[in-house]
mmCIF file of the N, C-alpha and C atoms, coordinates in Angstrom:
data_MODEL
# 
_entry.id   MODEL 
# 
loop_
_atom_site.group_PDB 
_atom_site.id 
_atom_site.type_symbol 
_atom_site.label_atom_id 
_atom_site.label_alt_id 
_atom_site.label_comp_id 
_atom_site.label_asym_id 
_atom_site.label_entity_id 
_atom_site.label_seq_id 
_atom_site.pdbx_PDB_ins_code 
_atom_site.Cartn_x 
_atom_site.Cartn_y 
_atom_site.Cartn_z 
_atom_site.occupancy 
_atom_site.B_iso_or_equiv 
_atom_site.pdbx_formal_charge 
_atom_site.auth_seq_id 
_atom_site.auth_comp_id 
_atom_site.auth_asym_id 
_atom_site.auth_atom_id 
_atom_site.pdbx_PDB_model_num 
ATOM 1   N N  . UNK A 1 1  ? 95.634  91.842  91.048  1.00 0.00 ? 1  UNK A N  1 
ATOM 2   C CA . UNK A 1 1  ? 96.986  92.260  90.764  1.00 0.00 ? 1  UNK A CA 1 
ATOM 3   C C  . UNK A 1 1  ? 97.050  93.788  90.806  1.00 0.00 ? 1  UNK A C  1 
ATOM 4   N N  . UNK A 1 2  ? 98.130  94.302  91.428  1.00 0.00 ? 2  UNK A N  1 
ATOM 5   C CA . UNK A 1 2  ? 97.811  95.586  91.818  1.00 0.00 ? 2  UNK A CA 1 
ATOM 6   C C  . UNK A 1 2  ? 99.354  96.130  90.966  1.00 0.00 ? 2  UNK A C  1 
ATOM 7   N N  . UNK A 1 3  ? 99.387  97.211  89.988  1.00 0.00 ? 3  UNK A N  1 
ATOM 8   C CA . UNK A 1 3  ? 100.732 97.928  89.844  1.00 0.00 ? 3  UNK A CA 1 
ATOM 9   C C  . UNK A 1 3  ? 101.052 99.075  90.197  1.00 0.00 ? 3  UNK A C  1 
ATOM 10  N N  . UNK A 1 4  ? 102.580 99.625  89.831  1.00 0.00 ? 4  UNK A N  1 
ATOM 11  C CA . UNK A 1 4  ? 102.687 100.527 90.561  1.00 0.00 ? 4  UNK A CA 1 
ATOM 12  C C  . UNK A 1 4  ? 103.531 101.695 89.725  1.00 0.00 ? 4  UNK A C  1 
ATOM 13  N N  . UNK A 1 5  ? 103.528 102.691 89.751  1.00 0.00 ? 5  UNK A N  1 
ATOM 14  C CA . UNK A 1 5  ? 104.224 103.902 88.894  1.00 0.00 ? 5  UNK A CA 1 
ATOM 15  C C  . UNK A 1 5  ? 105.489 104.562 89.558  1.00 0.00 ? 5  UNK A C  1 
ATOM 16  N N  . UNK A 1 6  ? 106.386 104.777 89.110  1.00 0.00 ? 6  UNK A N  1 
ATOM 17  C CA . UNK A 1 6  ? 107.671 105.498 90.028  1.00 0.00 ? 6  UNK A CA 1 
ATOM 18  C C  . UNK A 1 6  ? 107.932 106.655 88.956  1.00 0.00 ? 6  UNK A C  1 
ATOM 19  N N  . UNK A 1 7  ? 108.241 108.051 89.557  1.00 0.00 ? 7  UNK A N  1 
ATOM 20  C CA . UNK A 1 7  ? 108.606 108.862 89.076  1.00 0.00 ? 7  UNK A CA 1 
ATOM 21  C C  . UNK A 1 7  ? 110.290 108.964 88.737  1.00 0.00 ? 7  UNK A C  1 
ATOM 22  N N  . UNK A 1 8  ? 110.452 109.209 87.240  1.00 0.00 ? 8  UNK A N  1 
ATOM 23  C CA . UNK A 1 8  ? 112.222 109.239 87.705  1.00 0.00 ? 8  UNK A CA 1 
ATOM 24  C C  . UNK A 1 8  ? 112.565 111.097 88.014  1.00 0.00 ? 8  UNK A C  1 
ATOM 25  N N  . UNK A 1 9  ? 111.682 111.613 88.341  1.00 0.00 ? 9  UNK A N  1 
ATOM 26  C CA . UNK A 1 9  ? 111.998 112.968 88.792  1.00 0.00 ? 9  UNK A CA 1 
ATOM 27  C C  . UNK A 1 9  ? 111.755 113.331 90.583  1.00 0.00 ? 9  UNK A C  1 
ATOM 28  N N  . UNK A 1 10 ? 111.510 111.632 91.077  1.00 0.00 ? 10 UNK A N  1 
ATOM 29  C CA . UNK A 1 10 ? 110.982 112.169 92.337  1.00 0.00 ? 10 UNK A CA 1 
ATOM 30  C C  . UNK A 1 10 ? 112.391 111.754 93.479  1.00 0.00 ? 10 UNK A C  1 
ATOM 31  N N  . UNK A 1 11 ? 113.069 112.507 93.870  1.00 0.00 ? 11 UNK A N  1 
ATOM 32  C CA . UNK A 1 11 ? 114.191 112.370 94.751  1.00 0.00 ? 11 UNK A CA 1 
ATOM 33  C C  . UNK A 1 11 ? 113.860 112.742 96.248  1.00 0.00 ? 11 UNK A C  1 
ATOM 34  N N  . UNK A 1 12 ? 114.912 112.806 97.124  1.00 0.00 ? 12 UNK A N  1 
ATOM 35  C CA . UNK A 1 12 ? 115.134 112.860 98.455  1.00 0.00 ? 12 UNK A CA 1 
ATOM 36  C C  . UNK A 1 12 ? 116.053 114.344 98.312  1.00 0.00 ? 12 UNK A C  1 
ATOM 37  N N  . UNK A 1 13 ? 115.725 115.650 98.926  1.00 0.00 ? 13 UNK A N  1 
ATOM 38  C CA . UNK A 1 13 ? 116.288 116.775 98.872  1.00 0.00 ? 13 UNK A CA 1 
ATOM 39  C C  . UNK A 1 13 ? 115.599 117.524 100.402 1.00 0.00 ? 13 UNK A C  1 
ATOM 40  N N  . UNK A 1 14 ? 117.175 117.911 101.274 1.00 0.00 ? 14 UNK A N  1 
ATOM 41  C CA . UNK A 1 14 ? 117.153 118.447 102.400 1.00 0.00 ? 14 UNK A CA 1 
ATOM 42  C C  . UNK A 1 14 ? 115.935 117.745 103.364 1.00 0.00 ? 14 UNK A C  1 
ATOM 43  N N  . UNK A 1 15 ? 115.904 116.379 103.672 1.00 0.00 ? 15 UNK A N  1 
ATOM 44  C CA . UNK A 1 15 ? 114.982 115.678 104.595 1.00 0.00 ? 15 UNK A CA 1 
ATOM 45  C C  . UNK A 1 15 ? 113.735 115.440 103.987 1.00 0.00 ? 15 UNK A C  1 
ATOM 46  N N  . UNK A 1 16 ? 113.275 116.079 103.008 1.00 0.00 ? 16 UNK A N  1 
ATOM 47  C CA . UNK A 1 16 ? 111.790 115.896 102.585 1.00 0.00 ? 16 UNK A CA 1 
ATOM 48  C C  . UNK A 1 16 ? 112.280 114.483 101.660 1.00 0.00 ? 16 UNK A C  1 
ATOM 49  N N  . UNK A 1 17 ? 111.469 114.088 102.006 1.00 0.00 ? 17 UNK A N  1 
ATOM 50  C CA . UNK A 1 17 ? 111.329 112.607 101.424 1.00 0.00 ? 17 UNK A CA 1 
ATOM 51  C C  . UNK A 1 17 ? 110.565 112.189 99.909  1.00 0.00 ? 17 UNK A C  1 
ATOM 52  N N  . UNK A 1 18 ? 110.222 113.037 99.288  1.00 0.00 ? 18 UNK A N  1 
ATOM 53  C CA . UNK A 1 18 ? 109.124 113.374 98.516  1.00 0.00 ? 18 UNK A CA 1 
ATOM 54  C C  . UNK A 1 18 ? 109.270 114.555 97.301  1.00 0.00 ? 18 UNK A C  1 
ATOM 55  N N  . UNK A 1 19 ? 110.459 114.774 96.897  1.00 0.00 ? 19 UNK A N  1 
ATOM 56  C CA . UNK A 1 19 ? 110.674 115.726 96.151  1.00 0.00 ? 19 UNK A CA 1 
ATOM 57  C C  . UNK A 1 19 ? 110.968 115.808 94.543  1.00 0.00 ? 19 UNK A C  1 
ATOM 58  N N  . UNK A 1 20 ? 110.894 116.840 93.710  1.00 0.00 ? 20 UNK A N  1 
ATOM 59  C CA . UNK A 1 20 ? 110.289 116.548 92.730  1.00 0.00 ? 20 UNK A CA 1 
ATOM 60  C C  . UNK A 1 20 ? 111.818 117.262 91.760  1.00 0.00 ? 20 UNK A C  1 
ATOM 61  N N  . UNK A 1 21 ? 113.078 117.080 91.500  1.00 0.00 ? 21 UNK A N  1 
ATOM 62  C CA . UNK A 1 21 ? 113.948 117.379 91.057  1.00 0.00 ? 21 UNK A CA 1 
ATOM 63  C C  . UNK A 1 21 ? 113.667 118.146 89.298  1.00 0.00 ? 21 UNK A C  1 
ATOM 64  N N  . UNK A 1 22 ? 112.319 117.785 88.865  1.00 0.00 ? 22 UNK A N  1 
ATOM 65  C CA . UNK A 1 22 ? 111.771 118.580 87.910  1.00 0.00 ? 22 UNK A CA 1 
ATOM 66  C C  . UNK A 1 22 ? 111.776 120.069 88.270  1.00 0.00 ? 22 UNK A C  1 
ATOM 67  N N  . UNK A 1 23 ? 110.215 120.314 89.213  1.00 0.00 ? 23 UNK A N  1 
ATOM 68  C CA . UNK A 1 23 ? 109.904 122.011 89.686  1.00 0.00 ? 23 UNK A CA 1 
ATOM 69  C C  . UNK A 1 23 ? 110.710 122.212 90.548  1.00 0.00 ? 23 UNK A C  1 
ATOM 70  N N  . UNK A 1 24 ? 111.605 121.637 91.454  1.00 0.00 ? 24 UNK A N  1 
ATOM 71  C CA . UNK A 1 24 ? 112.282 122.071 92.449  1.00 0.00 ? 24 UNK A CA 1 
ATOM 72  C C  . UNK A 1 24 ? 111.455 122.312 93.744  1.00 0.00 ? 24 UNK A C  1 
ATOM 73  N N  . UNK A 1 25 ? 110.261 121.553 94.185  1.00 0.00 ? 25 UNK A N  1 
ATOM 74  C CA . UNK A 1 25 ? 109.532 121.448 94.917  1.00 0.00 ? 25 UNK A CA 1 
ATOM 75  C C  . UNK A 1 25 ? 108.762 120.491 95.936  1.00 0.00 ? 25 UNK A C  1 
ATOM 76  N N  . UNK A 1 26 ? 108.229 120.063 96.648  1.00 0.00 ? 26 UNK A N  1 
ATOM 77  C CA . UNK A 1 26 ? 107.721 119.120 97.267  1.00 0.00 ? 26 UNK A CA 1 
ATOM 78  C C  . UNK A 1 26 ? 107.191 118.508 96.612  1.00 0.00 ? 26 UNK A C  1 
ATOM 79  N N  . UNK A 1 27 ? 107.107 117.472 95.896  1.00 0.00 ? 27 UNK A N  1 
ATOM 80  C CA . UNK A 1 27 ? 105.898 116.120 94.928  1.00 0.00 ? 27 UNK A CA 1 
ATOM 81  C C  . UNK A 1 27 ? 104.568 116.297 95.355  1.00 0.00 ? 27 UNK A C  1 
ATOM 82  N N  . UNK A 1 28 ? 103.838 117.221 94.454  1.00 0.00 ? 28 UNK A N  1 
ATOM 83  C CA . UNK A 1 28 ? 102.213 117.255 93.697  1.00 0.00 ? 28 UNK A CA 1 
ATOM 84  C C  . UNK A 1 28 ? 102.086 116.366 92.941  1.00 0.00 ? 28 UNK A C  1 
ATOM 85  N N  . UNK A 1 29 ? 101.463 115.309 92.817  1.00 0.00 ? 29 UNK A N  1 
ATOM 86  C CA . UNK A 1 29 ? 101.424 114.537 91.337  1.00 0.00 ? 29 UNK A CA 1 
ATOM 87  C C  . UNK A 1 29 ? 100.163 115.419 90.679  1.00 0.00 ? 29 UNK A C  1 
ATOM 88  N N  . UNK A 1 30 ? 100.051 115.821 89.523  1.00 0.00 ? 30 UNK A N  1 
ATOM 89  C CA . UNK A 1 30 ? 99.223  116.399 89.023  1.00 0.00 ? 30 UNK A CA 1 
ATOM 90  C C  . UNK A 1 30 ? 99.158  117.797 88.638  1.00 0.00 ? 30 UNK A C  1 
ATOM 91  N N  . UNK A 1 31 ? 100.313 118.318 89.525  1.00 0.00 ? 31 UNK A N  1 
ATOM 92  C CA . UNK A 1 31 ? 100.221 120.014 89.909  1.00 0.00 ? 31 UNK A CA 1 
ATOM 93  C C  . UNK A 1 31 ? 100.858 120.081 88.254  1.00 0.00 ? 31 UNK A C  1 
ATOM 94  N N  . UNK A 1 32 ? 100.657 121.329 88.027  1.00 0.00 ? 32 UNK A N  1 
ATOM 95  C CA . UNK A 1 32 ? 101.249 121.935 86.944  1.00 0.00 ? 32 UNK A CA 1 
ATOM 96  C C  . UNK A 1 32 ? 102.325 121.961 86.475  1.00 0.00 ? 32 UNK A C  1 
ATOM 97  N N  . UNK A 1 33 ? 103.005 121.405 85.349  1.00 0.00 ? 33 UNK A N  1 
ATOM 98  C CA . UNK A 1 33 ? 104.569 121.125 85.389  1.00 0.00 ? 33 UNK A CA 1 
ATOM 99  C C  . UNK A 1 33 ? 104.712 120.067 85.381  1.00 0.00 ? 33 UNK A C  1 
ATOM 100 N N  . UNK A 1 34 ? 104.236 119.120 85.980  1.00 0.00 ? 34 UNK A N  1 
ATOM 101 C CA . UNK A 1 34 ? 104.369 117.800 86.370  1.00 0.00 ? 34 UNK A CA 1 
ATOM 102 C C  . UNK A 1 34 ? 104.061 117.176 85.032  1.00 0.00 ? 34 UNK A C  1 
ATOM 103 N N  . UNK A 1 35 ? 104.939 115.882 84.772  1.00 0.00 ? 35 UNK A N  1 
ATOM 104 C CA . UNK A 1 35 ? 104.778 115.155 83.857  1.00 0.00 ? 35 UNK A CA 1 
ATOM 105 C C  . UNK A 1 35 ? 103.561 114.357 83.967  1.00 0.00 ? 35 UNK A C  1 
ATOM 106 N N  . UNK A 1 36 ? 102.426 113.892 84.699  1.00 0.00 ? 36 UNK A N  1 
ATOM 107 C CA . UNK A 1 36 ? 101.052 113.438 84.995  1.00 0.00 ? 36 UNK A CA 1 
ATOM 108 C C  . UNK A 1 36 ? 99.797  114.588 84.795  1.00 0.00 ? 36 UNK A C  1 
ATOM 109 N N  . UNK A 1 37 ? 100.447 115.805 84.578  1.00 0.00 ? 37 UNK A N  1 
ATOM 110 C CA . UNK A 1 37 ? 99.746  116.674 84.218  1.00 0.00 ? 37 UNK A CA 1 
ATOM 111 C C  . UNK A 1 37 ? 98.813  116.858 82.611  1.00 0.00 ? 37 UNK A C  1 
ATOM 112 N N  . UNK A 1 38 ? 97.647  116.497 83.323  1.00 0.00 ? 38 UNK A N  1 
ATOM 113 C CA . UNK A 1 38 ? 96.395  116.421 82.481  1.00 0.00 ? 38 UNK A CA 1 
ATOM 114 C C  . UNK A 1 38 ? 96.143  114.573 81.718  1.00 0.00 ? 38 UNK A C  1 
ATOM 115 N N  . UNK A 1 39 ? 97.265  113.901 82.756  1.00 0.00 ? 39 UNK A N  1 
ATOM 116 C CA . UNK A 1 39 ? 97.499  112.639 81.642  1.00 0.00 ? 39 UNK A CA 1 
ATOM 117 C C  . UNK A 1 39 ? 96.536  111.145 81.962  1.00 0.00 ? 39 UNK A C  1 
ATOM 118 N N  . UNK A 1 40 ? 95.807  111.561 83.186  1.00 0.00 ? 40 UNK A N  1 
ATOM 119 C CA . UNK A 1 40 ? 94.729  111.275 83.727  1.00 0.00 ? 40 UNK A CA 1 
ATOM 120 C C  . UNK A 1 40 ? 94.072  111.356 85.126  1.00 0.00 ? 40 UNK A C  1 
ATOM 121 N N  . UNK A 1 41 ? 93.130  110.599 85.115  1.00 0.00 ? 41 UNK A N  1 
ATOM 122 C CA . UNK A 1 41 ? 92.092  111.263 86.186  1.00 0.00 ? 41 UNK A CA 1 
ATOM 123 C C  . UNK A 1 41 ? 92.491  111.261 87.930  1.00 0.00 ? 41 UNK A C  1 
ATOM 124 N N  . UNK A 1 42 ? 92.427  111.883 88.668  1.00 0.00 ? 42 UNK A N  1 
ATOM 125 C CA . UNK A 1 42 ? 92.756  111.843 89.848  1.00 0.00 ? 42 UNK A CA 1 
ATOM 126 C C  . UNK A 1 42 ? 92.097  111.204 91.005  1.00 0.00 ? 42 UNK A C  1 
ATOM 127 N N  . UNK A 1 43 ? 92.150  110.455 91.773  1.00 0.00 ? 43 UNK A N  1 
ATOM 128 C CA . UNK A 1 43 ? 90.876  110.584 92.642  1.00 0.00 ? 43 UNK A CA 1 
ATOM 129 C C  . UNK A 1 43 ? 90.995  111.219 93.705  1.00 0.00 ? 43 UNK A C  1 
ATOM 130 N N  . UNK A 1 44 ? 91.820  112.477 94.049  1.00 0.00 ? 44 UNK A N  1 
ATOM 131 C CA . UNK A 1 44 ? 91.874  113.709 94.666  1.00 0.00 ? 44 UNK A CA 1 
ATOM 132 C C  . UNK A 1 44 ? 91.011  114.850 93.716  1.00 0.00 ? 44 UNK A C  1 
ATOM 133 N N  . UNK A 1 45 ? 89.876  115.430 94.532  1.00 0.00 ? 45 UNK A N  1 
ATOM 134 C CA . UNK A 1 45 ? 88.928  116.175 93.380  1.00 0.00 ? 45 UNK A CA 1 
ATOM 135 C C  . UNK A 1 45 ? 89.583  116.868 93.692  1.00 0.00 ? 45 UNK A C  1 
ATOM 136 N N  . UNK A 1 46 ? 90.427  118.377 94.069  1.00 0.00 ? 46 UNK A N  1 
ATOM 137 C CA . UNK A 1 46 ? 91.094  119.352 93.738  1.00 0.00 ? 46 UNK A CA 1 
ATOM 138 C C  . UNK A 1 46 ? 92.027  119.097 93.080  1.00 0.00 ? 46 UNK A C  1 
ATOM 139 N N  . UNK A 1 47 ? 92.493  118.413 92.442  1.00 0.00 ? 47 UNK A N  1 
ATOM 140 C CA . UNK A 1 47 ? 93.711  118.265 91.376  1.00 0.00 ? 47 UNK A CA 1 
ATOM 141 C C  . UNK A 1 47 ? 93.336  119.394 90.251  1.00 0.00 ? 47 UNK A C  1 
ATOM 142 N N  . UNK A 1 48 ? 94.384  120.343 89.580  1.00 0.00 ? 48 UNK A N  1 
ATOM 143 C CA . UNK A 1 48 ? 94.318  121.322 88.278  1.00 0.00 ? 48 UNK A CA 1 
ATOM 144 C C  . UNK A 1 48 ? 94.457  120.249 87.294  1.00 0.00 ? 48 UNK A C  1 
ATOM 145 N N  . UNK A 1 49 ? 95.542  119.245 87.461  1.00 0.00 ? 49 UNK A N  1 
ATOM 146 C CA . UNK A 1 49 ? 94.901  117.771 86.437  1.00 0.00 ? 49 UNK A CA 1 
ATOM 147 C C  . UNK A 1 49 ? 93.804  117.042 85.912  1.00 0.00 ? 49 UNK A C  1 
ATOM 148 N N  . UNK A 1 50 ? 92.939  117.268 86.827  1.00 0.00 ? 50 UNK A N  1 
ATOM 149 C CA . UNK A 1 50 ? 91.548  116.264 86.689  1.00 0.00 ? 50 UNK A CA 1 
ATOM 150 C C  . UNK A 1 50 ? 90.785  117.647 85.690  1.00 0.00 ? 50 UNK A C  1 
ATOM 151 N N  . UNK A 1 51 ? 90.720  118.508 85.772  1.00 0.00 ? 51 UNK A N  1 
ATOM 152 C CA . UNK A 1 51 ? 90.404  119.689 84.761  1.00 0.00 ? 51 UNK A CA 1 
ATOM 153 C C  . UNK A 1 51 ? 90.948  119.727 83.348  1.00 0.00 ? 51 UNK A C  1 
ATOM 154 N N  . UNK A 1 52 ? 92.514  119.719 83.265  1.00 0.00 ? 52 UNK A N  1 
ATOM 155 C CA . UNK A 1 52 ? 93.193  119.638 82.065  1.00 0.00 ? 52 UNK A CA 1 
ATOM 156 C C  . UNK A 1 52 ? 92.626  117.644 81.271  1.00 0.00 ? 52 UNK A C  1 
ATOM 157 N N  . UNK A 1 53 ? 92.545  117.176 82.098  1.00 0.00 ? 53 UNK A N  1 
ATOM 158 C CA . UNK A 1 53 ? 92.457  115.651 81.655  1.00 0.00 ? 53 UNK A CA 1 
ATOM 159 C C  . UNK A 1 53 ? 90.894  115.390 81.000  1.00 0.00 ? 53 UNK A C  1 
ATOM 160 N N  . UNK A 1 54 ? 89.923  116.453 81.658  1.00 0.00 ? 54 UNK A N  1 
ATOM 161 C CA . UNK A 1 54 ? 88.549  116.734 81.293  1.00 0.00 ? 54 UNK A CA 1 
ATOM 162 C C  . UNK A 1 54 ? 88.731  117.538 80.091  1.00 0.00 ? 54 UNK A C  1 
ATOM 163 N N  . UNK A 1 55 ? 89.279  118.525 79.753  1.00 0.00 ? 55 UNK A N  1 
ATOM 164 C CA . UNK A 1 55 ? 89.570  119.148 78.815  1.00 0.00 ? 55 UNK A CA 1 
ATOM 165 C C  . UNK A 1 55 ? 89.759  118.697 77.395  1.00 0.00 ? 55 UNK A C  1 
ATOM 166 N N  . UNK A 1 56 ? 90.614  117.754 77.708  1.00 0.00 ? 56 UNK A N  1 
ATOM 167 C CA . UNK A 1 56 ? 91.844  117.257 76.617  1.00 0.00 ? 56 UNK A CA 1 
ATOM 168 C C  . UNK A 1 56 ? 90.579  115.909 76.083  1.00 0.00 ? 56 UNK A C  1 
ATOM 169 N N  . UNK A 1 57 ? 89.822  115.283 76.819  1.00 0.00 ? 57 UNK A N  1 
ATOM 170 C CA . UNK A 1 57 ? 89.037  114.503 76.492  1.00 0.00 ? 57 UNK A CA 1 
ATOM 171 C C  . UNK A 1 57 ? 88.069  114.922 75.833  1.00 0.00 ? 57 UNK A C  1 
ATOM 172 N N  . UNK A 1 58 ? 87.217  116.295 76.314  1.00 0.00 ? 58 UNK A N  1 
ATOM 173 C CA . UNK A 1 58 ? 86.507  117.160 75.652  1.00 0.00 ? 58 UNK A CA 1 
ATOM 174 C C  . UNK A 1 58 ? 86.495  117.242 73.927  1.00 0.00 ? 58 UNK A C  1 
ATOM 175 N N  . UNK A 1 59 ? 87.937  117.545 73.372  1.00 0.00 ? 59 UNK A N  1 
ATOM 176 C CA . UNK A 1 59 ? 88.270  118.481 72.633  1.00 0.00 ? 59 UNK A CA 1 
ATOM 177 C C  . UNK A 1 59 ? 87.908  117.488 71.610  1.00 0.00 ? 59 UNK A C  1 
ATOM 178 N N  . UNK A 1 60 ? 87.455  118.022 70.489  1.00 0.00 ? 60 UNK A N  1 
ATOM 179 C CA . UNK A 1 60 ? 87.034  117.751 69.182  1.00 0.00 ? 60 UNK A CA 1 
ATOM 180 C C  . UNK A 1 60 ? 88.031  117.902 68.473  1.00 0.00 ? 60 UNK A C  1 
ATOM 181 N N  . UNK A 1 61 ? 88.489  116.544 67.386  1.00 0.00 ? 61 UNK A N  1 
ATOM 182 C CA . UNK A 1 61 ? 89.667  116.877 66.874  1.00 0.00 ? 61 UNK A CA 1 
ATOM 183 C C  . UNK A 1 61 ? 89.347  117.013 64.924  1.00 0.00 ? 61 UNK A C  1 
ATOM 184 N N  . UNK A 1 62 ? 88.274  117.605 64.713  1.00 0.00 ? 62 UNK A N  1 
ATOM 185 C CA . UNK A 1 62 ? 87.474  117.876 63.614  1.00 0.00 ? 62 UNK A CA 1 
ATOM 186 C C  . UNK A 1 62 ? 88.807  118.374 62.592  1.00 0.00 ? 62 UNK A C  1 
ATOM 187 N N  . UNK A 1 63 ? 89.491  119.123 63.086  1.00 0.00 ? 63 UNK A N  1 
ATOM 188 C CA . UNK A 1 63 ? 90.810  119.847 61.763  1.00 0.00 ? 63 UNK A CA 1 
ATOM 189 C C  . UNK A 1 63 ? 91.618  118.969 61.923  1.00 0.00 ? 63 UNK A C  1 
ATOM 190 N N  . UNK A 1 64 ? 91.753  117.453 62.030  1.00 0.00 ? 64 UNK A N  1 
ATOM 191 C CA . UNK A 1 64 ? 92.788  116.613 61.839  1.00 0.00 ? 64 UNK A CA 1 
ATOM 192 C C  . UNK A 1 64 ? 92.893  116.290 60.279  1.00 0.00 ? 64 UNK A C  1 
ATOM 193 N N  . UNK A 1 65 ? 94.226  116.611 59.891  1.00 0.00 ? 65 UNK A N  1 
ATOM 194 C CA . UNK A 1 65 ? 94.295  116.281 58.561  1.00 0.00 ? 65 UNK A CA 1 
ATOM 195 C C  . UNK A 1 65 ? 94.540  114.767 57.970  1.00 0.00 ? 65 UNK A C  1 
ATOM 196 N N  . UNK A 1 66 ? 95.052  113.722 58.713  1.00 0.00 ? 66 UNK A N  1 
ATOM 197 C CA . UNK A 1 66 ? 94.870  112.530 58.763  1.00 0.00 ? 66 UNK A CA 1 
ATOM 198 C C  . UNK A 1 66 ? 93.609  112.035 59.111  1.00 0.00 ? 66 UNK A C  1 
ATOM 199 N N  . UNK A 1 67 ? 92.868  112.213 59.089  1.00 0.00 ? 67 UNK A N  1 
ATOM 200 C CA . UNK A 1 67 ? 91.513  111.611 60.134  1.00 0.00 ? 67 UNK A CA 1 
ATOM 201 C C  . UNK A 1 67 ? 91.965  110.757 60.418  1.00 0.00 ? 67 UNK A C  1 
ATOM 202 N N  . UNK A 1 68 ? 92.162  110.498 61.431  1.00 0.00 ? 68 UNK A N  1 
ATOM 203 C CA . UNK A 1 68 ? 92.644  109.647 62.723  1.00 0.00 ? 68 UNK A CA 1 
ATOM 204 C C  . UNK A 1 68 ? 91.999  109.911 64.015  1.00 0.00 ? 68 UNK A C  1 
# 
């Protein structure tokens, strides 16, 4: 079973088929700004996502005042 994700920021603007009504730009999934940003792993290795998503997994959350 295979699913599938739709952006509600990704529109059709001046012929590009692929556009991102958020940055005002061509659709990066991952690029900076982007709501998928850092929210998981890519399997494009140049993604700035796959870094932030390494990051955020990294981080030690030791000063949580709930321990949770």
């Amino acid at each position: 079973m295979a699913s599938g994700w739709g952006c509600q920021h990704q529109t059709t603007h001046e012929g590009i088929a692929d556009w991102c009504r958020l940055l005002s730009h061509p659709c990066d999934p991952g690029c900076k700004g982007c709501v998928l940003y850092g929210a998981g792993f890519f399997s494009v290795s140049d993604t700035p996502s796959n870094e932030a998503f390494e990051r955020r997994k990294k981080k030690k959350r030791s000063d949580n005042p709930l321990g949770k």
